[in-house]
C-alpha positions as CSV (number, residue, x, y, z in Angstrom):
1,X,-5.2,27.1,-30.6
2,X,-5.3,24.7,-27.3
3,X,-6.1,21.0,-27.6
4,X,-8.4,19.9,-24.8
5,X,-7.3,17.2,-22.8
6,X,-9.3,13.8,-22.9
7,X,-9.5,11.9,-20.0
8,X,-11.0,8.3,-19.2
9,X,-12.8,7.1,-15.8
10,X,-12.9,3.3,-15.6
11,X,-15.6,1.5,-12.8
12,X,-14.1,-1.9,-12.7
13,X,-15.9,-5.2,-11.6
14,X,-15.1,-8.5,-10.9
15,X,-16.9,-9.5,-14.9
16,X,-16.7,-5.7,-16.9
17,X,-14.9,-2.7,-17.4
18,X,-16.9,0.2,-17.3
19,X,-15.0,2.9,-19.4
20,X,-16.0,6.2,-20.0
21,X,-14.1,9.7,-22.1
22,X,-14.5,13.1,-20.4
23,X,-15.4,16.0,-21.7
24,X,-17.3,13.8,-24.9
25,X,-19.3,11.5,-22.7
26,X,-18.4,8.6,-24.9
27,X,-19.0,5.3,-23.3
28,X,-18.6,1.3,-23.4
29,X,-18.2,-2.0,-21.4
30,X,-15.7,-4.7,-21.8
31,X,-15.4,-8.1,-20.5
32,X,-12.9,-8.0,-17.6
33,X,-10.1,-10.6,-19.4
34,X,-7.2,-10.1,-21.5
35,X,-9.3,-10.1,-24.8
36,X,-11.5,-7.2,-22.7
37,X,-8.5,-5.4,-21.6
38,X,-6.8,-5.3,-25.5
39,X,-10.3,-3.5,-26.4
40,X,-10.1,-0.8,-23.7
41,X,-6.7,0.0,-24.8
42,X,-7.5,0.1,-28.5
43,X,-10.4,2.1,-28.3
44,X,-9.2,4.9,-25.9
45,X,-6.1,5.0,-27.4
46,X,-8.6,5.9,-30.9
47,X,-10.4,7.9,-28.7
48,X,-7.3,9.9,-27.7
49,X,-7.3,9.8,-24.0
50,X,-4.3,10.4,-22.7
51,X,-5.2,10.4,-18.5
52,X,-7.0,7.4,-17.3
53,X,-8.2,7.0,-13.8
54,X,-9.4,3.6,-11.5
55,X,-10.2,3.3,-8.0
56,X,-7.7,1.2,-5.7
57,X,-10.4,-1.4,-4.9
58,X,-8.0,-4.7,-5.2
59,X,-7.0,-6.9,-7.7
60,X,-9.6,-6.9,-10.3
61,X,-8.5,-3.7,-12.0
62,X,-4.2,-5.3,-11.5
63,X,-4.5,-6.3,-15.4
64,X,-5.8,-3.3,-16.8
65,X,-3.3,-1.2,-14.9
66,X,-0.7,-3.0,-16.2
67,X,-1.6,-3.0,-19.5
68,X,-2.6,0.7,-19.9
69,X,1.0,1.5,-17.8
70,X,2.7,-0.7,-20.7
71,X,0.5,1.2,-23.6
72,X,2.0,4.7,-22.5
73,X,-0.9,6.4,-21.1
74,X,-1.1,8.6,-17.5
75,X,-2.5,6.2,-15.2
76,X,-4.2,7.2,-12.0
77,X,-5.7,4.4,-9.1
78,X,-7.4,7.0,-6.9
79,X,-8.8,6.1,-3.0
80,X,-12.6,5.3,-3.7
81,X,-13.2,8.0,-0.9
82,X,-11.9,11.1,-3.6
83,X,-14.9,9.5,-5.8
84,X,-17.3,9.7,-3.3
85,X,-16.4,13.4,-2.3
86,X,-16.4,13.6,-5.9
87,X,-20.0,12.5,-6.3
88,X,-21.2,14.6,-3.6
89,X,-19.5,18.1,-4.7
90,X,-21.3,17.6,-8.3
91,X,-24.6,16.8,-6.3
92,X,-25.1,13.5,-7.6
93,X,-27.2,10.5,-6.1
94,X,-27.8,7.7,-9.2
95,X,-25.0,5.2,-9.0
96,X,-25.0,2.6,-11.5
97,X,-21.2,1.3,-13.5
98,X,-22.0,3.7,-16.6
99,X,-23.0,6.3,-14.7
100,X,-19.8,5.8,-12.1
101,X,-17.1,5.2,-14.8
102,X,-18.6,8.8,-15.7
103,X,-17.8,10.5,-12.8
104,X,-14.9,9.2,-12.1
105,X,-13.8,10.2,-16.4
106,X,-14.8,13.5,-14.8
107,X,-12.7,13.5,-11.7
108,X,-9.5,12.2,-14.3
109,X,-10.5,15.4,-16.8
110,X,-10.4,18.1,-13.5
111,X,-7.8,16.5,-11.1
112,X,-4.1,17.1,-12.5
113,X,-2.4,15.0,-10.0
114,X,-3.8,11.6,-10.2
115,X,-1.6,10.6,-12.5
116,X,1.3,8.2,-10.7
117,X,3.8,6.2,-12.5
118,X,3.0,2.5,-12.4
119,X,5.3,0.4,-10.2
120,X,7.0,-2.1,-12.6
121,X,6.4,-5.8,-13.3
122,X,8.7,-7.3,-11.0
123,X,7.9,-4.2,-8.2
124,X,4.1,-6.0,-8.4
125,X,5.1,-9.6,-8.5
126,X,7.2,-9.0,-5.2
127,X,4.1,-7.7,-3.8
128,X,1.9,-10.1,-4.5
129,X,4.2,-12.4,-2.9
130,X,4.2,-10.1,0.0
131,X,0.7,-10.0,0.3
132,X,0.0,-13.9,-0.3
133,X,2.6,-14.1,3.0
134,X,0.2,-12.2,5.1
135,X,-2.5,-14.4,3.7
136,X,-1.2,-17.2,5.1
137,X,0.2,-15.9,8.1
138,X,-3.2,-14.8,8.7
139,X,-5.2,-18.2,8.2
140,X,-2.0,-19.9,10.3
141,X,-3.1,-17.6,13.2
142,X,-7.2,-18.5,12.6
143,X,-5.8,-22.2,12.9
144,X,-4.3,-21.6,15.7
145,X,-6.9,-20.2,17.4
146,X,-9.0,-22.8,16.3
147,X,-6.9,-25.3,17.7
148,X,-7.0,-23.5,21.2
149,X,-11.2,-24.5,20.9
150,X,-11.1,-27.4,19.6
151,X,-11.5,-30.4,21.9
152,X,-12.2,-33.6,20.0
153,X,-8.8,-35.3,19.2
154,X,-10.0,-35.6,15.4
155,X,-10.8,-32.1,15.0
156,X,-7.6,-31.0,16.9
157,X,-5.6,-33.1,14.4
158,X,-7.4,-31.8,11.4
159,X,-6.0,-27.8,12.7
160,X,-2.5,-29.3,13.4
161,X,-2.4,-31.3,9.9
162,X,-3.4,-27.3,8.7
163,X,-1.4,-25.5,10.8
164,X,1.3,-27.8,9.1
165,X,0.7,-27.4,5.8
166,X,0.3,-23.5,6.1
167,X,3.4,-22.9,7.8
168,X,5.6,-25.4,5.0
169,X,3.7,-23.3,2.2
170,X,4.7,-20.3,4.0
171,X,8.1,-21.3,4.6
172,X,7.9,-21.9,0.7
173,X,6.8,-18.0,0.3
174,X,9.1,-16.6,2.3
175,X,12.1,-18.3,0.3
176,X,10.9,-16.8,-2.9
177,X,9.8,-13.4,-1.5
178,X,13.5,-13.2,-0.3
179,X,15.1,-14.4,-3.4
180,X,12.5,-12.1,-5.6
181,X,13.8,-8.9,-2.8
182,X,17.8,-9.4,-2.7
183,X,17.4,-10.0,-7.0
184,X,15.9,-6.4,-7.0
185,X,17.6,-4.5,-3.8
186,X,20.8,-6.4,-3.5
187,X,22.0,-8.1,-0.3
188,X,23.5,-4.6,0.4
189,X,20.1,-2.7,1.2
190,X,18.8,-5.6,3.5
191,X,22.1,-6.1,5.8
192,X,21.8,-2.1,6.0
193,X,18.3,-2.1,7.0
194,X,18.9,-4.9,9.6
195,X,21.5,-2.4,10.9
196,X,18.5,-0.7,12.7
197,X,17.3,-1.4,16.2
198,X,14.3,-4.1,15.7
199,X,14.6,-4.8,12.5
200,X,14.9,-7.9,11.5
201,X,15.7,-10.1,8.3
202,X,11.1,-10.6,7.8
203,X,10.8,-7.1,8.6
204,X,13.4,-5.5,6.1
205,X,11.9,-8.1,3.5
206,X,8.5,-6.7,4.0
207,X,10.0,-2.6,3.8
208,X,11.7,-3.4,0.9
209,X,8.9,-5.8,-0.6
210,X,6.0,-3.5,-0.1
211,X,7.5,0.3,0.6
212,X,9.9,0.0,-2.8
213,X,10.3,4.0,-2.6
214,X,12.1,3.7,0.7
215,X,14.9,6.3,0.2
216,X,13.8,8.2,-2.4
217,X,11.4,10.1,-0.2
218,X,11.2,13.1,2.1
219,X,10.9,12.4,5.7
220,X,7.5,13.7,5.7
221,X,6.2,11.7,2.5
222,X,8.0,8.6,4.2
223,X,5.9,8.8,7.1
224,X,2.5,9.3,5.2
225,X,3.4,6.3,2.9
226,X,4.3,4.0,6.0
227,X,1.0,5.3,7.4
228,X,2.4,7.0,11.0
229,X,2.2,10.4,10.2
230,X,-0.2,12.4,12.5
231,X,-2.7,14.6,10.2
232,X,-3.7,17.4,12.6
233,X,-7.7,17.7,13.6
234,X,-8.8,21.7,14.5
235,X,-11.3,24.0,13.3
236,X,-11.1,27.9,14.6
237,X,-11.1,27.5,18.4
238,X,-11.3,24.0,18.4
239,X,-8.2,21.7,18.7
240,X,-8.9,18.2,18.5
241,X,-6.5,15.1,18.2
242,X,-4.1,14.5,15.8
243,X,-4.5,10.3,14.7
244,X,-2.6,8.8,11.8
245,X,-4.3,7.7,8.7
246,X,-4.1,6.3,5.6
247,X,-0.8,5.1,4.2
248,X,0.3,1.6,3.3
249,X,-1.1,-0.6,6.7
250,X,1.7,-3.6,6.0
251,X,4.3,-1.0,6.1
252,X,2.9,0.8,9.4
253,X,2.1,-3.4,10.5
254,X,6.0,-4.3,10.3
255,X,7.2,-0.5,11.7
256,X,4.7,-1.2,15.4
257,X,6.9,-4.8,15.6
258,X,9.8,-3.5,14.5
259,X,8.8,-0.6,17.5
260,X,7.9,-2.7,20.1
261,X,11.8,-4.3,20.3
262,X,13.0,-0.8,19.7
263,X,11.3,0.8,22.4
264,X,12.8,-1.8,24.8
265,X,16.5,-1.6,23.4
266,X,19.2,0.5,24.9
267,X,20.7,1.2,21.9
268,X,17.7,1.5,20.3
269,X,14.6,4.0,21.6
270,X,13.9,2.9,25.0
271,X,15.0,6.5,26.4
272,X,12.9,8.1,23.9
273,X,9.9,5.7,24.7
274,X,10.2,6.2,28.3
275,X,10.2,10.0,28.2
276,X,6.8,9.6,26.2
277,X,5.6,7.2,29.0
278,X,6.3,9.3,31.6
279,X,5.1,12.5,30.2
280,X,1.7,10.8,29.9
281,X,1.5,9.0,26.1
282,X,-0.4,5.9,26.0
283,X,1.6,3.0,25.0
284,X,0.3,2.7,21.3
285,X,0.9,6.5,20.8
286,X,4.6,6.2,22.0
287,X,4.7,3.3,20.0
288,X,3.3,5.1,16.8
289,X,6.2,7.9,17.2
290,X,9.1,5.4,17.5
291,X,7.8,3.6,14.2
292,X,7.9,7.2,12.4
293,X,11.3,8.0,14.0
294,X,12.5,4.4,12.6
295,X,10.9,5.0,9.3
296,X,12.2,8.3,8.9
297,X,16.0,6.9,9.7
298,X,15.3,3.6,7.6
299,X,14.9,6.2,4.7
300,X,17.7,8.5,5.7
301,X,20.2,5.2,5.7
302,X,18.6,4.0,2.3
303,X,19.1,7.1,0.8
304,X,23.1,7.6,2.7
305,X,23.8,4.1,2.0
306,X,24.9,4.2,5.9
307,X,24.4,1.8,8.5
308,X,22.0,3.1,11.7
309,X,23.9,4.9,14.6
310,X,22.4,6.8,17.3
311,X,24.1,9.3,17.5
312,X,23.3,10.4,14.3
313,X,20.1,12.2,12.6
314,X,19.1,10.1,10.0
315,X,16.0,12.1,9.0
């Protein structure tokens, strides 16, 4: 006698958690607070699901991850664009949060490899901070822009008074992002990383900060992560370009700075990059395959606990 696996498909909104159980169709909402989130967890865990599945759509859905990660059950955040091809391979056109926490219960009942372990408290605080950075490097930049425009003197000191506050409260970030990174890698991990042509101390912070697997990963699946691998585009006769996508878009951020100096270092990639050039590679593409060569070696040295050389294959 089998016991049929029970799954649950959560649509989560800013306010509620819509939660439904595949294959019985059961369904509820909860508040989206800690008193909400307690109830999910109790009831499915009545329930008996075992699999439950989210869609990556930002931080609302953060504390229910981490409280159904910390409850023991298989917990899946799925890109919303598996949903939709979901939706459209069952034929389905009603969208409403019942009807979508449904589907998706449906998707976590069929789909066997959703299931991811849950990066760990400390792994998610770190990138928070890592994110918050980017925030306010972001808003620094908008400033300055800003500034640029601006031509009355009040208004040009109101964007310096800004500018100044944003960079001290990033300065303030950046302390405790790299405090929060060498508590969890160890000194060790960053001076190797920095070992590598381009890298520098922001840039390993931000690898190690928001690409945590880094050297516990195949060359290929280190590429897809750090979004540069190329995914191939042909169809019988036709062959059309291969273009990178997906992947974490910080990570593949940091690798095309971290590229540019490489590209222009002898002992880093310049011969490579001007081989690229001259057999006719736009910039951006040749840039794109020194990031993936320096993310694939940035793994390899993790992994070898050995410094970057170039005469060696760190792939």
């Amino acid at each position: 006698m089998t016991v049929q696996m029970c799954a649950a498909g959560v649509d989560v909104g800013r306010d509620f958690l819509d939660v439904a159980v595949a294959p019985s169709g059961r369904a509820f909402r909860a508040p989206n607070a800690p008193k909400g989130v307690g109830v999910v967890i109790d009831r499915l865990a009545r329930l008996g699901a075992k699999r439950v599945v989210l869609e990556s759509i930002g931080p609302y859905a953060a504390r229910l991850v981490r409280a159904l990660a910390a409850a023991g059950f298989e917990v899946g955040v799925v890109d919303p664009r598996r949903i939709k091809a979901w939706r459209c391979a069952e034929g389905k056109r009603a969208k409403t949060d019942r009807l979508d926490a449904g589907l998706i219960a449906r998707f976590a009942l069929a789909m066997k490899d959703v299931a991811r372990p849950v990066p760990s408290a400390e792994t998610q605080e770190i990138r928070a901070l890592s994110a918050r950075r980017r925030q306010i490097v972001e808003m620094a930049a908008m400033e300055k822009t800003r500034l640029k425009q601006a031509i009355d003197a009040d208004i040009v000191q109101s964007h310096r008074r800004a500018i100044a506050i944003l960079d001290g409260e990033r300065a303030q970030i950046e302390a405790a992002l790299e405090a929060r990174v060498r508590a969890s890698a160890g000194d060790d991990r960053l001076a190797l990383l920095q070992t590598a042509p381009g890298v520098g101390p922001a840039i390993a912070v931000t690898l190690l900060a928001d690409m945590p697997e880094l050297g516990a990963l195949d060359r290929r699946s280190a590429a897809a992560l750090a979004g540069v691998a190329p995914f191939d585009d042909a169809s019988g006769q036709r062959v059309g370009r291969s273009s990178i996508q997906g992947g974490r878009s910080c990570v593949r951020a940091a690798l095309y700075l971290a590229a540019l100096t490489a590209s222009r270092l002898d002992r880093g990639y310049k011969r490579e990059y001007q081989a690229m050039r001259a057999a006719g590679k736009p910039a951006k593409v040749a840039l794109i395959a020194i990031a993936r060569k320096l993310i694939v070696a940035l793994n390899g040295m993790i992994r070898d606990g050995k410094p970057w050389t170039p005469s060696i294959d760190h792939g």
